[in-house]
C-alpha positions as CSV (number, residue, x, y, z in Angstrom):
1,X,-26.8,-4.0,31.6
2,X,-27.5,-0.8,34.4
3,X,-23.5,-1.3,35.4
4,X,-22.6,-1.6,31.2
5,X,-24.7,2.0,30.8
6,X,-23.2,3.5,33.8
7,X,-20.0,2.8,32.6
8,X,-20.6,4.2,29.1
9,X,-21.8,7.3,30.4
10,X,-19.1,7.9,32.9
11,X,-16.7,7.4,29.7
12,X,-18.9,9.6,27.0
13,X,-17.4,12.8,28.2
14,X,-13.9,11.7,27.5
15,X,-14.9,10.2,24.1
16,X,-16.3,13.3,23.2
17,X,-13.3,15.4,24.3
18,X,-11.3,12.9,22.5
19,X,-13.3,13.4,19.4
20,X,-14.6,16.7,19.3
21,X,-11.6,18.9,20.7
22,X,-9.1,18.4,18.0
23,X,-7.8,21.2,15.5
24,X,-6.4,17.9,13.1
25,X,-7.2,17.8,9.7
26,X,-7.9,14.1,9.7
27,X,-8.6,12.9,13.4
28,X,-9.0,9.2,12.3
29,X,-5.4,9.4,9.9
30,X,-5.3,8.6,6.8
31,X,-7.7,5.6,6.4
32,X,-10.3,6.5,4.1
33,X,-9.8,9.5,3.2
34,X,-11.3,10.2,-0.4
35,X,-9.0,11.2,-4.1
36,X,-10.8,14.1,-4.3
37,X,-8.6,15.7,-1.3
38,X,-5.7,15.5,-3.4
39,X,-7.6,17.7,-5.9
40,X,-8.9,20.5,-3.1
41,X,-6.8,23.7,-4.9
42,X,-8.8,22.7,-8.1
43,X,-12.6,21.8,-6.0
44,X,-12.0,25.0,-4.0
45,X,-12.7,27.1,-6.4
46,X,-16.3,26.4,-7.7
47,X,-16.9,26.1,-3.9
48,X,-15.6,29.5,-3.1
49,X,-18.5,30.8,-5.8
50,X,-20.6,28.6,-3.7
51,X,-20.1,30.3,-0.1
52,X,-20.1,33.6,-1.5
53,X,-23.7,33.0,-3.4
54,X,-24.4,31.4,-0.1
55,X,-23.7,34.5,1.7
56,X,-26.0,36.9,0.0
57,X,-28.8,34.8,0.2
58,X,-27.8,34.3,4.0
59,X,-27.2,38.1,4.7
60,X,-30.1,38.9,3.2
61,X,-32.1,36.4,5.4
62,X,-30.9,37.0,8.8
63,X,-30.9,40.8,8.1
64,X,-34.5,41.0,6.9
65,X,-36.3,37.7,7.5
66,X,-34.7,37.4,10.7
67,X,-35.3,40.9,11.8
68,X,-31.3,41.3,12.4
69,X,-29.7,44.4,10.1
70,X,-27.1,43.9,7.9
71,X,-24.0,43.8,9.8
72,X,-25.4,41.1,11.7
73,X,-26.4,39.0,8.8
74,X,-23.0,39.7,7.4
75,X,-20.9,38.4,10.1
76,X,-23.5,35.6,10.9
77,X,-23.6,34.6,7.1
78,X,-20.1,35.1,6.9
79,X,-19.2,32.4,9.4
80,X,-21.6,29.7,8.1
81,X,-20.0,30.4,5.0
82,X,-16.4,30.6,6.1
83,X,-16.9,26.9,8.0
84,X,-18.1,25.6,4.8
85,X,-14.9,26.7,3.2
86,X,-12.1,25.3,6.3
87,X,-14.2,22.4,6.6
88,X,-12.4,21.4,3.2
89,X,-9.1,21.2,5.6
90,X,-10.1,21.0,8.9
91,X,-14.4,19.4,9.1
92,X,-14.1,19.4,13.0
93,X,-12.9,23.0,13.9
94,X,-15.2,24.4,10.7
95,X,-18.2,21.9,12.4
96,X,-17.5,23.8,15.7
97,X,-17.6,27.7,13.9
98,X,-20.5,26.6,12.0
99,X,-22.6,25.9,15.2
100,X,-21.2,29.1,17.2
101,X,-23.1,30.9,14.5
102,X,-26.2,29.2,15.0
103,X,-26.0,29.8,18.7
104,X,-25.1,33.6,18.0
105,X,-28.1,33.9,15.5
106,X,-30.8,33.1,18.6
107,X,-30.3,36.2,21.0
108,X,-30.6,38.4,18.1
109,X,-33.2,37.1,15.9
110,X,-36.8,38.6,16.4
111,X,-39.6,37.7,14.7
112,X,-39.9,40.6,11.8
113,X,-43.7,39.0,10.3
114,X,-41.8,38.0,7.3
115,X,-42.6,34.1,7.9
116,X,-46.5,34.3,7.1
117,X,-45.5,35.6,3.3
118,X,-42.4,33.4,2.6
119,X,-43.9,29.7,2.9
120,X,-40.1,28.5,4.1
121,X,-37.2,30.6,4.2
122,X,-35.8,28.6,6.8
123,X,-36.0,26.1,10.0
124,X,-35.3,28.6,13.1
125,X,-32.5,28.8,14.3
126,X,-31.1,28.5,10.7
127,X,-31.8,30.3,7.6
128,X,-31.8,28.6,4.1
129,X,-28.8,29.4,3.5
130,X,-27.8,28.4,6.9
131,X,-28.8,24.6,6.6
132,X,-27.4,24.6,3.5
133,X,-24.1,26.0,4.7
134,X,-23.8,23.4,7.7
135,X,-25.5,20.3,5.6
136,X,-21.9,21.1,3.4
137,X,-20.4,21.2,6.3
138,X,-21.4,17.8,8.0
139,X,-21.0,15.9,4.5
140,X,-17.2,17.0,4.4
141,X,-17.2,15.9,8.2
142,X,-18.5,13.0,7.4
143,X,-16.6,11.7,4.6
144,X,-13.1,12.5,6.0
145,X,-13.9,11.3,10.0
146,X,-15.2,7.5,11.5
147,X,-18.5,7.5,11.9
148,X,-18.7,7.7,15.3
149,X,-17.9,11.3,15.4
150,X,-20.0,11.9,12.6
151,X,-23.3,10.4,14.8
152,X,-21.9,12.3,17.9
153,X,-21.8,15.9,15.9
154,X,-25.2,15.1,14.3
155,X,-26.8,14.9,17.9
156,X,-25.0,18.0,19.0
157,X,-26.2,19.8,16.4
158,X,-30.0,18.3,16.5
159,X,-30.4,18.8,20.3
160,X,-28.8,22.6,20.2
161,X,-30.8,23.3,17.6
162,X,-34.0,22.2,18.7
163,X,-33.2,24.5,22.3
164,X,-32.1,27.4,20.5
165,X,-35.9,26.9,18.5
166,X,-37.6,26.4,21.9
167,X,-36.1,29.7,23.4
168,X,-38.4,31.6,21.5
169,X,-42.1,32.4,21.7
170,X,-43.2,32.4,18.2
171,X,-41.2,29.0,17.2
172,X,-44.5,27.4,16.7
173,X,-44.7,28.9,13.1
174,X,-41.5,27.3,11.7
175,X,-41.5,23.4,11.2
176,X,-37.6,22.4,12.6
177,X,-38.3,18.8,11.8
178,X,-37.4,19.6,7.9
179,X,-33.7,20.8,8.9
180,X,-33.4,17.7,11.1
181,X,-34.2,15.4,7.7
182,X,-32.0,17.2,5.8
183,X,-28.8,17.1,8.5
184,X,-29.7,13.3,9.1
185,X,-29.8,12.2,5.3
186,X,-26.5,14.4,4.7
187,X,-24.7,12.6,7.8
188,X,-26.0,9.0,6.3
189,X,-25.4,9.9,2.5
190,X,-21.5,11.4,3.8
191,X,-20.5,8.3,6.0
192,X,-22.1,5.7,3.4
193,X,-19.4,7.2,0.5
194,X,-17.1,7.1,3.1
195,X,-17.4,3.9,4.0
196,X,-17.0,3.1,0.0
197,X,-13.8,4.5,0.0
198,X,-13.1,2.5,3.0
199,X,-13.8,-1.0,1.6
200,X,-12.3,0.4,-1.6
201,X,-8.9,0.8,0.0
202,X,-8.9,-2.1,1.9
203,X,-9.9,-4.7,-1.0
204,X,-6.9,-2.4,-2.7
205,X,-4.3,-3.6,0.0
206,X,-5.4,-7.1,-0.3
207,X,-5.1,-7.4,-3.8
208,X,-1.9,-6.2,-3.7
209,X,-0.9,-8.2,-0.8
210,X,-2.6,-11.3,-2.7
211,X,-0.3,-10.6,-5.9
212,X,2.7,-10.2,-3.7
213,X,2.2,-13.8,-1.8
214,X,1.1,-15.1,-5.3
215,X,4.6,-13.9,-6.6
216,X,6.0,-15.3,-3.5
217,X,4.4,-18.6,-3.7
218,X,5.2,-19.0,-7.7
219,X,8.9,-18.3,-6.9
220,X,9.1,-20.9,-4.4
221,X,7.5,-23.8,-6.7
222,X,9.7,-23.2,-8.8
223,X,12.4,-23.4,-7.0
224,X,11.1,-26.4,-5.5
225,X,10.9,-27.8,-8.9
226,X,14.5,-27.0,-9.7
227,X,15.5,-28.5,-6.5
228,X,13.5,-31.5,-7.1
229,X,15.9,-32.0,-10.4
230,X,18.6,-31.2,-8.9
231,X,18.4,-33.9,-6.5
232,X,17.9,-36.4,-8.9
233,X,20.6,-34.9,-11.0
234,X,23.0,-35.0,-7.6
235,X,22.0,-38.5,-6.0
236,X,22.5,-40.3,-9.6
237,X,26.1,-39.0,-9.3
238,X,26.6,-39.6,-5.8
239,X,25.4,-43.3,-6.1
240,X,27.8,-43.2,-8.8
241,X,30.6,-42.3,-6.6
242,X,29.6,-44.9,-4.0
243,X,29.6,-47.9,-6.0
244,X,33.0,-47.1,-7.7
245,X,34.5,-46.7,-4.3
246,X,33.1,-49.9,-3.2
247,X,34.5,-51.7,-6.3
248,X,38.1,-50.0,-6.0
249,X,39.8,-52.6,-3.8
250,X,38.5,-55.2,-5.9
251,X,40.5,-53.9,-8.7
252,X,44.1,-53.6,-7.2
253,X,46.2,-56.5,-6.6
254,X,46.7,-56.7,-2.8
255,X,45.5,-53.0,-2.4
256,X,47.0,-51.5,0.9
257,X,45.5,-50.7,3.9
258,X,46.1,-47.4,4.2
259,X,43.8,-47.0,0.1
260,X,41.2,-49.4,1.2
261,X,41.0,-47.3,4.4
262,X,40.8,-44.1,2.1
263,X,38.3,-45.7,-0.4
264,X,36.2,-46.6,2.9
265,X,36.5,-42.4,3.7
266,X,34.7,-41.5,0.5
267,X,32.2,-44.2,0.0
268,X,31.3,-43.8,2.9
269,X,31.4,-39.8,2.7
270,X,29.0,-40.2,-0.3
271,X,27.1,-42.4,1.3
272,X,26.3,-39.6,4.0
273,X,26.0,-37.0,1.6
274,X,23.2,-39.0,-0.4
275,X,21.7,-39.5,3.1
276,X,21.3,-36.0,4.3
277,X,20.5,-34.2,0.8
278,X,17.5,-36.9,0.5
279,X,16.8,-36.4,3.9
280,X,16.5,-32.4,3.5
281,X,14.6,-32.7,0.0
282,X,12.3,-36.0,1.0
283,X,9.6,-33.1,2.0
284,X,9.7,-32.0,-1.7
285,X,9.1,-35.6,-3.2
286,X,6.4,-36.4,-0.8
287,X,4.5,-33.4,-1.9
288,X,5.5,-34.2,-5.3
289,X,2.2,-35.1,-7.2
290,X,4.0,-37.1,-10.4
291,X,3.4,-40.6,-10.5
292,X,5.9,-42.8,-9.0
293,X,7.6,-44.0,-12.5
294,X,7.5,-40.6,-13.5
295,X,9.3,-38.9,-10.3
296,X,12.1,-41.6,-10.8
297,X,12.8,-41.2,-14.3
298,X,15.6,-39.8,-15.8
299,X,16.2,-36.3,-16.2
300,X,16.5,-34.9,-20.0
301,X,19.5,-33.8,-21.2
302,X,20.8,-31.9,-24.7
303,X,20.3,-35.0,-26.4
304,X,16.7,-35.3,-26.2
305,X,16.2,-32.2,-27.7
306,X,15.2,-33.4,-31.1
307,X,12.3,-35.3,-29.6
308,X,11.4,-31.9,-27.5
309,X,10.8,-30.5,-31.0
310,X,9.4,-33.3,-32.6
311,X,6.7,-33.4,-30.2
312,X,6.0,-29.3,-30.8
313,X,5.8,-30.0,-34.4
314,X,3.2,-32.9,-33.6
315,X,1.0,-29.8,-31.9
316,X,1.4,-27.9,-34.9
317,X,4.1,-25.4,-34.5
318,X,6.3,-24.6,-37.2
319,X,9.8,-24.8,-35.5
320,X,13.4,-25.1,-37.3
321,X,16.3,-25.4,-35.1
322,X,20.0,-25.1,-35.8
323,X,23.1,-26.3,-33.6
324,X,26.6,-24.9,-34.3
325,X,29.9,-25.7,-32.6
326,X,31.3,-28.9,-31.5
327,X,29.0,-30.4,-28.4
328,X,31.3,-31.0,-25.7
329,X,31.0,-32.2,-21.9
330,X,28.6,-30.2,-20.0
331,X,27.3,-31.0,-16.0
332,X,23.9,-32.8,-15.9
333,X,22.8,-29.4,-14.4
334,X,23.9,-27.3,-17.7
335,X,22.4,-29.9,-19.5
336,X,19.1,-30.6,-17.7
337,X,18.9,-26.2,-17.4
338,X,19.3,-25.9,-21.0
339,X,16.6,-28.7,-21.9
340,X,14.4,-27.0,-19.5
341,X,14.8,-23.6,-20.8
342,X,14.3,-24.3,-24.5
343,X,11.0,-26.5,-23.3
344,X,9.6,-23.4,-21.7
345,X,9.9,-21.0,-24.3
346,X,8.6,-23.2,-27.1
347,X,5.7,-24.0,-24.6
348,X,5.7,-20.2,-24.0
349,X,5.8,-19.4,-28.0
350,X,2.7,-21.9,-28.3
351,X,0.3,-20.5,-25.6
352,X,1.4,-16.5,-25.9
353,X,2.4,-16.6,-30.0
354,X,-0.5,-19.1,-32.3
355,X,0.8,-19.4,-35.7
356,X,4.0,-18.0,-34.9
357,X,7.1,-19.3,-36.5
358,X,9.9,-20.6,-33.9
359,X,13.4,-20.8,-34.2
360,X,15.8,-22.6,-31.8
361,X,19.2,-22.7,-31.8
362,X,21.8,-24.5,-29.1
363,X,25.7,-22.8,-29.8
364,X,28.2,-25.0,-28.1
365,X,31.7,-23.0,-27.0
366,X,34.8,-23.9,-25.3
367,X,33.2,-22.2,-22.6
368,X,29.8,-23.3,-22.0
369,X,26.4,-23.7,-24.4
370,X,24.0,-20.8,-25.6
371,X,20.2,-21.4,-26.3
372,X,18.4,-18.9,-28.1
373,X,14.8,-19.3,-28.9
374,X,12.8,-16.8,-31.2
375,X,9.1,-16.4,-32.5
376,X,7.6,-14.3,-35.0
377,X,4.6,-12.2,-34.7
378,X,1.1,-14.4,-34.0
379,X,-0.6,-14.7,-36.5
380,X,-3.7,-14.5,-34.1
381,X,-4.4,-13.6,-30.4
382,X,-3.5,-16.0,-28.0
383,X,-6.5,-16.8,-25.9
384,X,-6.8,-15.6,-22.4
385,X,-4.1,-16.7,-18.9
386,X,-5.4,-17.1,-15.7
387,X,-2.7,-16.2,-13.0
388,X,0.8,-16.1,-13.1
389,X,3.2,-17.9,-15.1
390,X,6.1,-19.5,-14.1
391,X,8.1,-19.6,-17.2
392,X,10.3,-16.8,-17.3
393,X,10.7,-16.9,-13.5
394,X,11.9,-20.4,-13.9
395,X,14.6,-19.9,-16.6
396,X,16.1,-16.4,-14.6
397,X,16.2,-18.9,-11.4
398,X,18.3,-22.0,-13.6
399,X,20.7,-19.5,-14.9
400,X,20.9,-17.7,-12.1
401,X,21.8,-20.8,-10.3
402,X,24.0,-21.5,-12.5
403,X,26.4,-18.5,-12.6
404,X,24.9,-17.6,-16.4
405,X,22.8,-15.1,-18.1
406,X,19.7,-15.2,-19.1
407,X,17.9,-12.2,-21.8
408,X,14.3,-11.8,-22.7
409,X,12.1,-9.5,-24.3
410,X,9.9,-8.5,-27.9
411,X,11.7,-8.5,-31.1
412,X,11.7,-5.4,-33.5
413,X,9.1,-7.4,-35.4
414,X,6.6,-8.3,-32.9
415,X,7.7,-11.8,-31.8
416,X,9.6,-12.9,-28.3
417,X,13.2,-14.0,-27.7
418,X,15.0,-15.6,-25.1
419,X,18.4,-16.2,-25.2
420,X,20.7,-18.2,-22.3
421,X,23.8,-18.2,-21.9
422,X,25.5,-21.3,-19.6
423,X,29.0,-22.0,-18.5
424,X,30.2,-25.7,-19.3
425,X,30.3,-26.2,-15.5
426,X,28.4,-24.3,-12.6
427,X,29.6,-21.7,-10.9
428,X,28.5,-20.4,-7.5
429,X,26.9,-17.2,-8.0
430,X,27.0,-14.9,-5.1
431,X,24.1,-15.8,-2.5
432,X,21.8,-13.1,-1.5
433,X,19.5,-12.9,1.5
434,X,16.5,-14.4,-0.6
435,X,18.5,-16.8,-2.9
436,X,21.2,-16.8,-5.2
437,X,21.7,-14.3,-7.6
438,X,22.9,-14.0,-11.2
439,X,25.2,-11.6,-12.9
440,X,22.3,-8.9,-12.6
441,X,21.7,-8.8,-8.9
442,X,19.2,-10.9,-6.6
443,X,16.4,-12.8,-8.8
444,X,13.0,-10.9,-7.8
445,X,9.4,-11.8,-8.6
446,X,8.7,-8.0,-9.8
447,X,11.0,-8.8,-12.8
448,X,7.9,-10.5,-14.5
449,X,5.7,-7.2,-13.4
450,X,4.4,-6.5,-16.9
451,X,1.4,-8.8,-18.4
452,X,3.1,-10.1,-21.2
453,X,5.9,-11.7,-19.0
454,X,3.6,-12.2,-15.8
455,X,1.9,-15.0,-18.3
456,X,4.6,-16.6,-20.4
């Protein structure tokens, strides 16, 4: 403990140098400073009106309470006042003129008989106005400094105060323990807002940083999910591959060596692809929660599309849909992206849109298949979502993957659309850094930034 103390007294002098011999306007940076700095043009102005108030009262104190004249209560008012002003932009230089002028005040203050008629005019060696002047100027120190340097210029001032009082003879008729109170409760009132502002800021930072890893985290389920399909999508047709390869000699009369040696290459090709793209994606099915029947099932396709909508009607929602053009051959990913994306926005239209009327229609071209889904207005307001949604996310991330487009957004007439546009068979859209990217640019979380698309 004596060789802990020894060591924090042999260091104080260089903390205090450290902390007290700086001409910055914010020694700790940034951190904590409060909103009201931005507005200091506008706040300087009623606190102009109060130094100058300040320094009549204070003139007229040192001059004749003080027993000083008035040039000397001038130019010693005139510096309390003029540190409460700078210690707007710089609280440790305005802390450090501030106390000059008390130290200046003692050698020329005599005791002018004025105390016995005035109960308190002030706490030698400050006038009123003189606490009042460097009480403003400690609560601007203290709510723009850590409060370590706030404690250390608290003591400075207490202890030279109390041996500028001592140096004079007839300090026993002024009470100095009332300017100590009112110092200490400005220092503590100063470094509690500060220490508001602090916590403030930093519960600020983490929300944000929580909404950015939440955005984060939702953008990787989902792509998890979509791989998850994918790989059933993908192994189905690889298996597929395998066994016809395997069965290809048995259909050729006395099939050469040199084909049976080339339907060995790709079965046996397949066989490693299937291999290694369950071996990369086995991490996603083993935190898959579905039941096992469920995670093997079949993935929907176009074709169940009549039940999707049967089962929306059996939940109450008024849907009509409408397919034009002749269906022709898509990839099970066109067709498992465009089921998906026509289930999320009718499951979207029933949480965001009660009551509302939904329309869904599938386009088939030469070159591909559109989905558009529409709702009208709700007809009352949706109840309450907790967190973020991946719905929209998820259809910008299929189409995306896809080489297609993919539009949302309100209707003139208060209701939602989304409309997707997919090529008949994928293309490889150009890969960014974070993933692939549609015709648009990279897919980014801050796409769903507003509330209404942050929850569909």
């Amino acid at each position: 403990m004596m060789k802990r103390s020894a060591q924090a007294l042999r260091a104080l002098p260089g903390i205090l140098r450290k902390d007290l011999l700086t001409l910055e306007a914010d020694p700790n940076g940034q951190a904590g400073q409060p909103r009201w700095l931005e507005w200091r043009p506008v706040i300087m102005v009623p606190l102009v009106m109060l130094a100058v108030v300040m320094l009549i009262v204070g003139t007229n104190q040192y001059a004749f309470e003080f027993g000083m004249g008035i040039q000397l209560g001038i130019l010693f008012a005139g510096i309390q006042s003029g540190a409460f002003l700078v210690a707007v932009y710089r609280p440790v230089p305005a802390w450090w003129a501030s106390m000059a002028g008390m130290v200046m005040v003692t050698p020329f203050a005599t005791n002018a008989g004025s105390w016995d008629r005035i109960p308190w005019d002030g706490a030698y060696p400050w006038s009123g106005a003189g606490i009042a002047m460097h009480a403003g100027v400690l609560l601007l120190l203290a709510l723009r400094v850590r409060p370590r340097i706030a404690v250390e210029t608290l003591t400075i001032t207490v202890l030279l105060g109390l041996a500028c009082g001592a140096s004079t003879p007839w300090r026993s008729a002024h009470d100095i323990r009332l300017a100590i109170a009112v110092l200490v409760v400005t220092v503590v009132v100063g470094g509690a807002l500060r220490g508001l502002v602090v916590v403030r800021t930093k519960l600020v930072v983490q929300e944000e940083l929580t909404a950015e890893e939440r955005s984060r985290r939702t953008l990787l389920e989902e792509r998890n999910r979509i791989a998850r399909e994918l790989h059933d999508v993908v192994a189905h047709h690889m298996s597929v591959v395998s066994i016809q390869a395997q069965v290809v000699p048995h259909l050729v009369e006395n099939p050469s060596d040199e084909l049976r040696e080339n339907v060995e290459g790709i079965r046996r090709n397949a066989v490693d692809a299937l291999t290694e793209l369950r071996r990369v994606l086995g991490v996603l099915r083993s935190e898959d929660p579905l039941p096992q029947a469920a995670r093997h099932a079949p993935q929907p396709t176009l074709e169940r599309l009549d039940e999707l909508i049967g089962n929306a009607r059996g939940a109450g929602v008024d849907v009509t849909a409408e397919t034009t053009g002749e269906p022709r051959p898509l990839s099970p990913g066109v067709e498992l992206s465009a089921f998906r994306i026509v289930q999320e926005a009718l499951s979207n239209a029933m949480r965001h849109a009660p009551g509302a009327r939904v329309r869904v229609e599938v386009g088939h071209r030469s070159s591909g298949v559109t989905v558009r889904i529409t709702n009208t207005a709700p007809v009352r307001p949706a109840p309450p979502t907790t967190g973020v949604g991946h719905g929209l996310l998820g259809m910008r991330e299929r189409a995306a993957m896809l080489g297609g487009e993919l539009a949302t957004g309100p209707t003139p007439d208060g209701g939602y659309e989304v409309t997707a546009i997919l090529p008949a068979r994928p293309t490889a859209g150009p890969a960014g850094p974070d993933g692939p990217t549609g015709p648009a640019g990279p897919i980014d979380p801050a796409d769903s930034a507003d509330p209404a698309e942050d929850t569909r």
